[in-house]
Every structure is written in structure tokens, then in C-alpha cells.
C-alpha positions in Angstrom: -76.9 -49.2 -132.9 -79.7 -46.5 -131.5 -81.0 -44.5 -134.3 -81.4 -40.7 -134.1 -85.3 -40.7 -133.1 -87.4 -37.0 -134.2 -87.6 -35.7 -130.9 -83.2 -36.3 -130.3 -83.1 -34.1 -133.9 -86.0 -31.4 -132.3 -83.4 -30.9 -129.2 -80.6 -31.3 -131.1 -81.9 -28.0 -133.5 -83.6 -26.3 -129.8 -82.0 -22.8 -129.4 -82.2 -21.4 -125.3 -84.6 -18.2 -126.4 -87.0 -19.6 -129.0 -86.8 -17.5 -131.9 -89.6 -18.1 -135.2 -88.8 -17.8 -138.5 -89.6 -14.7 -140.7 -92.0 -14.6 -143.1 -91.1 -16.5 -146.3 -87.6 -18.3 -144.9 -87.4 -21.5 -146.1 -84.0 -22.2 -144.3 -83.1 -24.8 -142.0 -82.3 -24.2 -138.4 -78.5 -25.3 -139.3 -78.5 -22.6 -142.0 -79.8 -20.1 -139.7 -76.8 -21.2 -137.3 -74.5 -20.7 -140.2 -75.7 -17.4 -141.5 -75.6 -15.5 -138.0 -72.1 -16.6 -137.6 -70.6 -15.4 -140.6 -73.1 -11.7 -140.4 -71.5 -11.4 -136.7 -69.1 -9.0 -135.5 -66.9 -11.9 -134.0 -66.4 -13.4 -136.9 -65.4 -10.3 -138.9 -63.1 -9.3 -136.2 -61.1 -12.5 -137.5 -60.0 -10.7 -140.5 -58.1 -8.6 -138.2 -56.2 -11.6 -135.6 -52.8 -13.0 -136.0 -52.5 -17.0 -137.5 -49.1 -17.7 -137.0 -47.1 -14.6 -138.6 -47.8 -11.2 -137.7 -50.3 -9.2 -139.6 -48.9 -6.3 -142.0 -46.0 -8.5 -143.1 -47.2 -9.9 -146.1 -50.6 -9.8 -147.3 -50.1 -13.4 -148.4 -50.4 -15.3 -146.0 -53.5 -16.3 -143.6 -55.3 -14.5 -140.8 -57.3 -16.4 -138.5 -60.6 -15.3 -141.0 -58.9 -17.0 -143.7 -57.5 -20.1 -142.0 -61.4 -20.2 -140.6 -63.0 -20.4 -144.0 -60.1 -22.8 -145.1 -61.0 -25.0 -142.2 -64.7 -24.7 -143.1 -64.0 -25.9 -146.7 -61.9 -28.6 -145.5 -64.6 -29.8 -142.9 -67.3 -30.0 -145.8 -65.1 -32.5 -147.7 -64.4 -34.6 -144.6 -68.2 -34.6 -144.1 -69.2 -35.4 -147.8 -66.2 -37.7 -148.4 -67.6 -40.2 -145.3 -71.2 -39.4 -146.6 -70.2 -41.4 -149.8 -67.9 -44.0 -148.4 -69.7 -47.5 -147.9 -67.6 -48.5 -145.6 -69.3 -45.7 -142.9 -73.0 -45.9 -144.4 -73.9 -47.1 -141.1 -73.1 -44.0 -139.4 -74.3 -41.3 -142.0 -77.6 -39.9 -140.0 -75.2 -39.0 -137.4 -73.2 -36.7 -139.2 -73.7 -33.6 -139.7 -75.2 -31.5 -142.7 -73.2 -29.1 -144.6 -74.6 -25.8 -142.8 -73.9 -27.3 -140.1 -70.4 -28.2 -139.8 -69.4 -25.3 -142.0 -70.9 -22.9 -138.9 -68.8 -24.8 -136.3 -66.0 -24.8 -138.4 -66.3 -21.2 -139.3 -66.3 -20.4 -135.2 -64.1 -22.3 -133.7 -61.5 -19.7 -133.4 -63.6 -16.5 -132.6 -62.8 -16.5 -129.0 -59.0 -16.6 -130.1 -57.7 -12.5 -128.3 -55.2 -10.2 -130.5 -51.8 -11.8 -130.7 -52.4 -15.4 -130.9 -51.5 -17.5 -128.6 -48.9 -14.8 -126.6 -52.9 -12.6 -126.3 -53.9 -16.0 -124.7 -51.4 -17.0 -122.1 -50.9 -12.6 -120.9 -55.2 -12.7 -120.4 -55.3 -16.5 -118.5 -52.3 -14.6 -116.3 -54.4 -11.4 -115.9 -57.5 -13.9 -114.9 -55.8 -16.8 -113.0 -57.8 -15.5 -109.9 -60.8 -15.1 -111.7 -61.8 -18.1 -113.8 -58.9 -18.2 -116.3 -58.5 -17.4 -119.6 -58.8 -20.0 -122.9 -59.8 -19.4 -126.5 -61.6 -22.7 -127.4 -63.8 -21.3 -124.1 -64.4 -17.8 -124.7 -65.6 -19.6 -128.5 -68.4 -20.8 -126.3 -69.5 -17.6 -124.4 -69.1 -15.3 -127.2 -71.7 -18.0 -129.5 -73.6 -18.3 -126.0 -73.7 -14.9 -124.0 -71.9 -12.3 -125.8 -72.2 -11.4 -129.6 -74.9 -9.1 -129.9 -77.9 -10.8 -132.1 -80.0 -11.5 -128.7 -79.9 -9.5 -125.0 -78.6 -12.3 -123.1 -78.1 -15.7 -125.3 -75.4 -14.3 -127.9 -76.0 -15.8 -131.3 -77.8 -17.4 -129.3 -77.0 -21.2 -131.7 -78.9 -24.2 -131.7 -77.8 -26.9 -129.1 -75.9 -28.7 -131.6 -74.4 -26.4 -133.2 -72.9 -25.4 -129.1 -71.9 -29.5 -128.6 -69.7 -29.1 -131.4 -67.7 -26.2 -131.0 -67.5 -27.3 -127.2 -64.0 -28.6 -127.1 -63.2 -29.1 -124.3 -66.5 -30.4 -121.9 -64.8 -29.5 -118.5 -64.9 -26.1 -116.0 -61.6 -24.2 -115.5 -62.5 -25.5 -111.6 -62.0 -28.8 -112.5 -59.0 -29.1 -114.6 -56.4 -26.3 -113.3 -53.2 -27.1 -111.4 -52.3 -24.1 -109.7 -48.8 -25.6 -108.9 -48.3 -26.0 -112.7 -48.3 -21.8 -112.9 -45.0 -20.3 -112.4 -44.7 -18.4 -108.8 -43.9 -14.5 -109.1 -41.4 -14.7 -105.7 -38.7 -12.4 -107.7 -39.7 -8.8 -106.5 -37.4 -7.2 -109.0 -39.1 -9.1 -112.4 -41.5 -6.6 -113.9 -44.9 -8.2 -113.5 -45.0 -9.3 -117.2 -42.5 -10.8 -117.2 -42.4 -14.3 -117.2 -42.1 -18.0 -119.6 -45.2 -18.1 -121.9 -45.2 -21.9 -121.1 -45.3 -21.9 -117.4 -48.9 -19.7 -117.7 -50.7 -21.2 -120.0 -54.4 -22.0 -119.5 -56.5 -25.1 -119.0 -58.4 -26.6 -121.8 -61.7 -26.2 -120.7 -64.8 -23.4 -120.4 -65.8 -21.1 -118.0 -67.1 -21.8 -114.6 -69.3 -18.7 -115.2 -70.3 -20.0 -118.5 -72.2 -23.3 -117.0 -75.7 -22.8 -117.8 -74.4 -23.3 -121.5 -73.0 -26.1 -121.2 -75.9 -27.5 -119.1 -78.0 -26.6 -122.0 -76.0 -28.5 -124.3 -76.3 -31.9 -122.5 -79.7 -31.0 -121.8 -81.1 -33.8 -124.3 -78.7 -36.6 -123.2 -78.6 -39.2 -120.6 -77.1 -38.5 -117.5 -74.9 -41.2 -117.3 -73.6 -40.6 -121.2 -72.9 -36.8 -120.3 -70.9 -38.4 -116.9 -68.5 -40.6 -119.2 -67.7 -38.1 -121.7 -67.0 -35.4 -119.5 -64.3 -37.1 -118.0 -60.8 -36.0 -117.8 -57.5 -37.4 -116.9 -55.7 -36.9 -113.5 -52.2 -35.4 -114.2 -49.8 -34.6 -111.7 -47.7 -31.7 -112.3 -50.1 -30.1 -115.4 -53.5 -29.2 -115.4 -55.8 -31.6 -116.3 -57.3 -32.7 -119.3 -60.9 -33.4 -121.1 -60.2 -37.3 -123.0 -63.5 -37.0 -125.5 -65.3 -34.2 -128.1 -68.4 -35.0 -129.9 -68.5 -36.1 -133.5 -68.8 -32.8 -135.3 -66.1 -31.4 -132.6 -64.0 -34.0 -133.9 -64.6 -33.2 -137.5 -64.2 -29.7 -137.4 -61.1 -30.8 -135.1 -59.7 -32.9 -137.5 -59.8 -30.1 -140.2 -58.5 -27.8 -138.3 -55.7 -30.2 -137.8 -55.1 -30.5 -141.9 -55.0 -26.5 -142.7 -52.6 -25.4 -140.1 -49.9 -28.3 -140.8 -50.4 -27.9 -144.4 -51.5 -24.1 -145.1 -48.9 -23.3 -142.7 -46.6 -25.4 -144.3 -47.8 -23.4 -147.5 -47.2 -19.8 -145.9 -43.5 -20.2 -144.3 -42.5 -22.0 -148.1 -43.9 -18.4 -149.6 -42.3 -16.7 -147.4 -38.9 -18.9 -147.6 -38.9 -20.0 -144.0 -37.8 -23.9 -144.6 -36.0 -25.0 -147.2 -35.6 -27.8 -149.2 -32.5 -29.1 -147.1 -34.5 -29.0 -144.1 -37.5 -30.4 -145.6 -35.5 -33.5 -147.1 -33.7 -33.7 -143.9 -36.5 -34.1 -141.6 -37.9 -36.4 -144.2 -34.7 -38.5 -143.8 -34.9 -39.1 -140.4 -38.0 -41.1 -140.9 -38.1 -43.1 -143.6 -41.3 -44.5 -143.4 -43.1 -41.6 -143.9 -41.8 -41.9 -147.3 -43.8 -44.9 -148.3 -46.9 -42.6 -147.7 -46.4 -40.2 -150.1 -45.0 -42.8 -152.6 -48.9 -43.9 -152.8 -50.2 -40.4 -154.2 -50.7 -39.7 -157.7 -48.6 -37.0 -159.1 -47.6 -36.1 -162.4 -43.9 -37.1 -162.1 -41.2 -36.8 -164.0 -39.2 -39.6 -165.4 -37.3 -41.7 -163.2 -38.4 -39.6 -160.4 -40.2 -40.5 -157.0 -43.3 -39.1 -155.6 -41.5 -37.8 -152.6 -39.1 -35.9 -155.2 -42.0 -35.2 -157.1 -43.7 -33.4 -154.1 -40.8 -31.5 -152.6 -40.0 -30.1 -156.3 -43.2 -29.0 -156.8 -43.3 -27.7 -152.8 -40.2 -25.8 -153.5 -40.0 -24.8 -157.1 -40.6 -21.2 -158.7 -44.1 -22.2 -159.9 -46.8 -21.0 -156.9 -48.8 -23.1 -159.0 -46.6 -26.4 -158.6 -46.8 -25.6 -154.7 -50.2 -25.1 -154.8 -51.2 -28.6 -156.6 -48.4 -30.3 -154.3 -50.4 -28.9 -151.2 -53.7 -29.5 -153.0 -52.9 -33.6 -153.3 -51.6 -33.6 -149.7 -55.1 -31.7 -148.2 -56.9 -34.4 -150.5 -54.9 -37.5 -149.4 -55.6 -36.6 -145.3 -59.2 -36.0 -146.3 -59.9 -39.1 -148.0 -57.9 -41.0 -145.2 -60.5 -39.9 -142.7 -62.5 -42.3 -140.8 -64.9 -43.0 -138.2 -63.8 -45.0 -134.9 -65.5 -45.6 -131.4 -64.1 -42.9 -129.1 -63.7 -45.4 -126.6 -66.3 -43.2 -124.0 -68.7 -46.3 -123.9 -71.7 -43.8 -124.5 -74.9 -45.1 -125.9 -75.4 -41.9 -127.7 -72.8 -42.0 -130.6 -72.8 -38.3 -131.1 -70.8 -38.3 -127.6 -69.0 -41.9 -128.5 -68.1 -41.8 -132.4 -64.9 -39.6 -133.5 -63.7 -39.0 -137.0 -59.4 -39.2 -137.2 -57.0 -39.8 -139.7 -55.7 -43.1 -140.2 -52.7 -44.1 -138.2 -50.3 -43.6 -141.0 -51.9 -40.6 -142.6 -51.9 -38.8 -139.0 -48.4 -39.6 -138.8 -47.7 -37.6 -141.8 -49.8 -35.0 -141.1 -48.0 -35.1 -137.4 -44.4 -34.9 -139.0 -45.3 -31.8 -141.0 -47.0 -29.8 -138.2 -43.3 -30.8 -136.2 -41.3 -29.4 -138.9 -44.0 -26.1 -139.3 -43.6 -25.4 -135.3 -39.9 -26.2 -135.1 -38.8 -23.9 -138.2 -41.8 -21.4 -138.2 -43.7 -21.2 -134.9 -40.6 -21.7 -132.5 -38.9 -19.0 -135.4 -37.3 -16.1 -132.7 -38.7 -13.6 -134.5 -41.9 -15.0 -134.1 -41.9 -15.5 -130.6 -40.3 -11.9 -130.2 -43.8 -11.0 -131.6 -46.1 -13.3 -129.9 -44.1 -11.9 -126.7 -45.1 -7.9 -127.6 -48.4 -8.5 -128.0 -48.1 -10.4 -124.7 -46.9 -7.6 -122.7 -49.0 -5.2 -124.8 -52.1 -7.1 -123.5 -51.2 -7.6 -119.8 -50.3 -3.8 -119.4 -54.0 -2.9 -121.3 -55.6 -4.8 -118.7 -53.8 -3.5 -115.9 -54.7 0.2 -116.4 -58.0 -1.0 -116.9 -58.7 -3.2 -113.9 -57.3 -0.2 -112.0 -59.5 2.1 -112.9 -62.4 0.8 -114.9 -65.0 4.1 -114.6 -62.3 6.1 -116.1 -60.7 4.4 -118.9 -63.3 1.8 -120.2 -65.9 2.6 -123.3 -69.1 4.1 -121.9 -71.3 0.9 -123.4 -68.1 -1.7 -121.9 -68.8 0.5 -118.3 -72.1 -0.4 -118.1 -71.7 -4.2 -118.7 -68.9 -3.6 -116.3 -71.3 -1.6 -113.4 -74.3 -4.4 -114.6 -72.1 -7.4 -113.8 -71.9 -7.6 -110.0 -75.8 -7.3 -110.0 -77.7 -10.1 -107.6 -73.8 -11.4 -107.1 -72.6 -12.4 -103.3 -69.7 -10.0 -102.4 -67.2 -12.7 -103.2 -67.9 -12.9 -106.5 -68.1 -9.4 -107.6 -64.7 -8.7 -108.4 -64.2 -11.7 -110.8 -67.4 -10.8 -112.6 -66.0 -7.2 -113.0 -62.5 -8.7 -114.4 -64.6 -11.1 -116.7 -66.3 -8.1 -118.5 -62.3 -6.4 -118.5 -61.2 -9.6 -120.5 -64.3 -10.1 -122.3 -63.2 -6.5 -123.8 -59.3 -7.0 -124.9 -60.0 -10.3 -125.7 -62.6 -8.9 -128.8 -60.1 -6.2 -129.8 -58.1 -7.1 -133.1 -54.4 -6.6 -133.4 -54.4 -3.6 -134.9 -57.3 -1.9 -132.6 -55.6 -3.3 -129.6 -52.2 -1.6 -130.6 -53.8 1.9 -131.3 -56.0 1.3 -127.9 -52.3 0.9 -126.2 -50.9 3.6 -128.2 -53.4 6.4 -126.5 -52.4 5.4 -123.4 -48.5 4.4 -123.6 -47.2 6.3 -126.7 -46.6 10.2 -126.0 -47.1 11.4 -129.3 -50.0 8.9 -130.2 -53.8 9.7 -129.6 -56.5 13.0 -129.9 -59.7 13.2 -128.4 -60.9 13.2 -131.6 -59.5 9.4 -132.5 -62.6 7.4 -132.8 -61.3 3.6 -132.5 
């Protein structure tokens, strides 16, 4: 196995503008990574984004800051559970240190527009002619070109830090189907109008955004960056990326955990499953049963741990639920393990991945199934993915029509700036980037207000200041 050599770590921890310390700060460059990303505007925007149930509801549940930091937390104890297991002492210069993966963690969903995943699909519809839309790559250019702590490099992070929120290592180019989108031959359908499914985006980043990504792989060998950048041929779908680094994997992985089981922990609150269906879909698979037989609870007598679990899931103590969520984050963290991606690369940041084992990620699977049949797939909550979809597509259409007269005076000049040095072919798409760029870093609630002025009679004043 090829160690990690001093001058791997120095690239590894290389930002694109060289920026020196301050006087007296003692941090590392990891930390540095971590503390721009949580003092940045993206980030605190996430307070402000839909997770899974519409914001104003309840002030319960998550938002997407929340679900970040619970992802972050979750990622730490992956990272420090395989730091102190013998059985992956091998591997432990490779992964990464707390600052670290707490800071790709804490990203990973800034590039995520208002509404969730409905924001998503209307922007990759607005953009299909222009580069596309995707939240995983709009993560990388707001870290890499947009956020505001340098003039061109964004938060301008070190090149790790970049490798492991890059998801998905592939350019819309090369992984869109364009027969996969639905055709618009029906004259009579208003233009935003159409299945959420049949527009969604690849999984991939920007064409425009490929000097980041040529920065990332900057310190590996070619034919390494070659294997893991490959993606599988599909026929009727777009395409898709097969490997993600090791810390992409962790942070992944976590991910993974808190939206099956905080999820799960929001729609119980809120009474959206209950018990029957629980036991039900529990029923129809009775060897997941065996799983949770092997936690440690405090049952009682003549009771089994599945029982054990589900009362405590679905009792009148929030306390109960809490501990029976608790046990369940703790069993899929300490089921983690490190496996060869399969990627033959010699460099095992690109060929290691961290994953559950089989039978804990088929428990963690089953949960997530029951959370997106019940809750995600819920009609009222695709009634409101679907208004901020058509909210989002008719805010960019008034704005791509007439961008000197509606945009922000500071979002005009980026917008008048962007076709500079470009050939005449690719002015346009640069112009629409900068028109995306903006909706997609509008929250919710500034995004409805934005549509209000323009759509509502008796909503907006000149003197509204949004």
C-alpha cells in the first residue's frame, strides 16, 4: 500500500489563490476550510431552504442548515469510530481529520436552490440549453467561483477539501441524455408544466466549472484521475459517475444515516407513519428483524427489541423516540467500514470508500423506502415541491427576458461582465448561468417575496428592501 508522502499532503492542503496566514493563527489549513464555510453567506442561507417539509409548518422539524450540522456530527463519528477500530489501522493516514470532514459535510448541500428538489428539476429545465442545472454541482462552484471571501476563487478551499464535496467527477456534456427529457410538442400545456421526473438533471458539475475540477486532480496521476472518472453507459437515462473519493464517501455515507433516520424522526413528530405501517413494512421483510434484535435496549419483559424500538419510536415520550433514534444513528455508525472501491487506482483517496455493511445498509435502505413512500411521495408534499417549481421557472422567465430591467444592480453587472472575452456562441449561456446562479442562492422565503413583487397585485413598494 503507497503511503501519503509530504509533498501529496502539501497539494492536498494547496488552495488556487495562495492566501498566508494572519498574524498569530495557529490553525490548520483544514480548520481554515471549515471556518470560512460555516462564516459564509451560503451556508447561512441554509437556515432558510426546504429539507423535506415546507418551512413555516412546524418549527420542529429540520431545514437543510440543520440536517447539514446533523450530517457534520454524524460524519465526525464515522471518522473517529474507523480511527479507533483495529481492524482499519492500516488505512488511518488516509482519512480525514475532524475539520476536515466536518467542512465537507457542513457544504454538501449549499448549492441545493429554494424548494428542494421541485427548485432543482424547474432551474435544470430553465438551463437544459445552457449547461444544466444540479445541486451537488452548483456545491462545487459556489465553494469554487462564487461565495464572496475571494474576487474570483469563492471560498476559494483547499484542494481536498474540493475532491471531497465533488460528487459526482463528470461534466453535464458527458453524462446527459437529451432523449431522457420529456419533449414540449403539446402547444396548449403552459410551459411549466410538465412530470418533475422526466426533467431531472444529470449527476455531475458544470462544463463551465472545469478549471475546478482540473485543479482538484491536479496532484494525481493521469491514469488514476482516467479510472475514477468513469461513468456508466445507460441507454434511455443519463449517465452516471461509478466512484467518489474517500471523504466524499464519508460525508456520503452520513448524509445517507440523517435523512432515513432524522427524517424518519420528523414525519413520527409530525404523525405521518404510524405504527401499523411501520410494523407492516417491517413484516414484509422479516430479516430485517434479526438486525435490530442485536441492539441493546432497555426492554421490557418478555418483549423484543423490534417491539422495544417501535414503542419507544411511537410512544408519548419525545424522549423514548429520541433514544430509539439515537441507538439506530449509533448502530449504522459503528457498522461502517472501509472496502476497495473497485476503481483499481493506486492512489486510495480515489480507490478506498467507506459503506455500511451489507445488512446494516439494508436497514438503513428499508427505512429511507418507508420515509419516501409515506412522507416524500406524501401529495401534499409534492403539491408543494410542485409551487415552488412553477414559482422558480416563472422567476426565471421574466428575468431571462429582460435582465437590465428586473435584475439587482450588483447581479446586472456580473450579468453584463459574463460574456466578456466569450465567442458569440457562448454568450447567452454565460448570461443564463449568472440568471440561475441568482434564484438558485435565493431562500424560500426571499424567493416567494421576490415572486410576490412581480406576480401578486397587492404585494410589493418601492420601498421593500429584500
Amino acid at each position: 500500500m503507497k503511503m501519503i508522502d509530504d509533498v501529496f499532503k502539501e497539494k492536498m492542503e494547496a488552495r488556487r489563490k495562495y492566501q498566508p496566514y494572519r498574524s498569530g493563527d495557529v490553525r490548520s489549513q483544514f480548520d481554515r476550510d471549515e471556518a470560512r464555510l460555516i462564516h459564509s453567506a451560503a451556508f447561512r442561507r441554509l437556515q432558510s431552504k426546504t429539507q423535506v417539509l415546507g418551512l413555516g409548518e412546524s418549527d420542529f422539524y429540520r431545514t437543510r442548515l440543520t440536517h447539514s450540522m446533523e450530517v457534520a456530527q454524524i460524519g465526525r463519528g464515522i471518522v473517529q469510530y474507523l480511527e479507533k477500530s483495529g481492524e482499519f489501522s492500516e488505512y488511518k493516514e488516509y482519512l480525514p481529520d475532524m475539520a476536515l470532514i466536518s467542512a465537507i459535510c457542513l457544504a454538501h448541500d449549499i448549492g441545493h436552490p429554494p424548494f428542494g428538489h421541485g427548485g432543482e428539476v424547474a432551474l435544470n429545465y430553465c438551463m437544459r440549453n445552457h449547461g444544466g442545472f444540479e445541486g451537488n454541482g452548483q456545491t462545487l462552484r459556489i465553494l469554487g467561483k462564487l461565495d464572496k471571501y475571494t474576487e474570483q476563487h469563492g471560498l476559494n478551499p483547499t484542494r481536498r477539501m474540493l475532491l471531497g464535496v465533488l460528487k459526482y467527477p463528470a461534466a453535464y456534456s458527458s453524462l446527459v441524455n437529451d432523449s431522457f427529457y420529456e419533449s414540449e410538442s403539446n402547444s396548449d400545456v403552459p410551459y411549466w408544466l410538465f412530470k418533475a421526473d422526466a426533467q431531472k438533471p444529470p449527476k455531475c458539475y458544470y462544463d463551465t466549472d472545469k478549471d475546478i475540477v482540473e485543479f482538484i486532480f491536479e496532484g494525481f496521476d493521469e491514469e488514476d484521475v482516467k479510472k475514477f472518472t468513469a461513468f456508466e453507459p445507460k441507454e434511455e437515462k443519463h449517465q452516471c459517475t461509478r466512484f467518489k473519493s474517500l471523504d466524499c464517501t464519508i460525508m456520503n455515507l452520513a448524509d445517507n444515516i440523517s435523512y432515513s433516520l432524522h427524517d424518519l424522526e420528523d414525519a413520527l413528530s409530525l404523525g405521518m407513519i404510524s405504527r401499523e405501517q411501520w410494523q407492516k413494512h417491517f413484516n414484509d421483510n422479516d430479516g430485517l428483524f434479526d438486525i435490530i434484535e442485536n441492539l441493546e435496549n432497555e426492554k421490557l419483559e418478555k418483549e423484543t427489541n423490534f417491539d422495544c424500538i417501535t414503542r419507544k419510536l411511537f410512544g408519548d415520550e419525545s424522549y423514548e423516540r429520541k433514544d430509539a433514534i439515537g441507538r439506530l444513528v449509533n448502530l449504522m455508525i459503528t457498522n461502517a467500514e472501509i472496502v476497495d472501491n473497485g476503481s483499481d487506482c493506486e492512489n486510495l483517496l480515489l480507490g478506498l470508500e467507506v459503506k455500511l455493511k451489507k445488512e446494516i445498509e439494508n436497514l438503513r435502505e428499508h427505512i429511507f423506502i418507508l420515509v419516501k413512500k409515506v412522507v416524500i411521495k406524501d401529495v401534499n408534499v409534492q403539491q408543494l415541491e410542485f409551487k415552488g417549481q412553477k414559482l422558480v421557472i416563472e422567476l426565471f422567465q421574466v428575468l431571462a427576458k429582460d435582465p437590465e430591467r428586473f435584475l439587482p444592480n450588483s447581479t446586472k453587472l456580473i450579468w453584463k461582465e459574463s460574456t466578456k472575452n466569450l465567442p458569440v456562441e457562448r454568450q447567452e449561456s454565460a448570461q443564463m448561468r449568472v440568471i440561475c446562479d441568482f434564484i438558485a442562492g435565493m431562500t424560500d422565503d426571499y424567493a416567494a417575496k421576490f415572486y410576490e413583487k412581480f406576480f401578486t397585485p397587492n404585494k410589493g413598494s418601492i420601498f421593500d428592501r429584500l
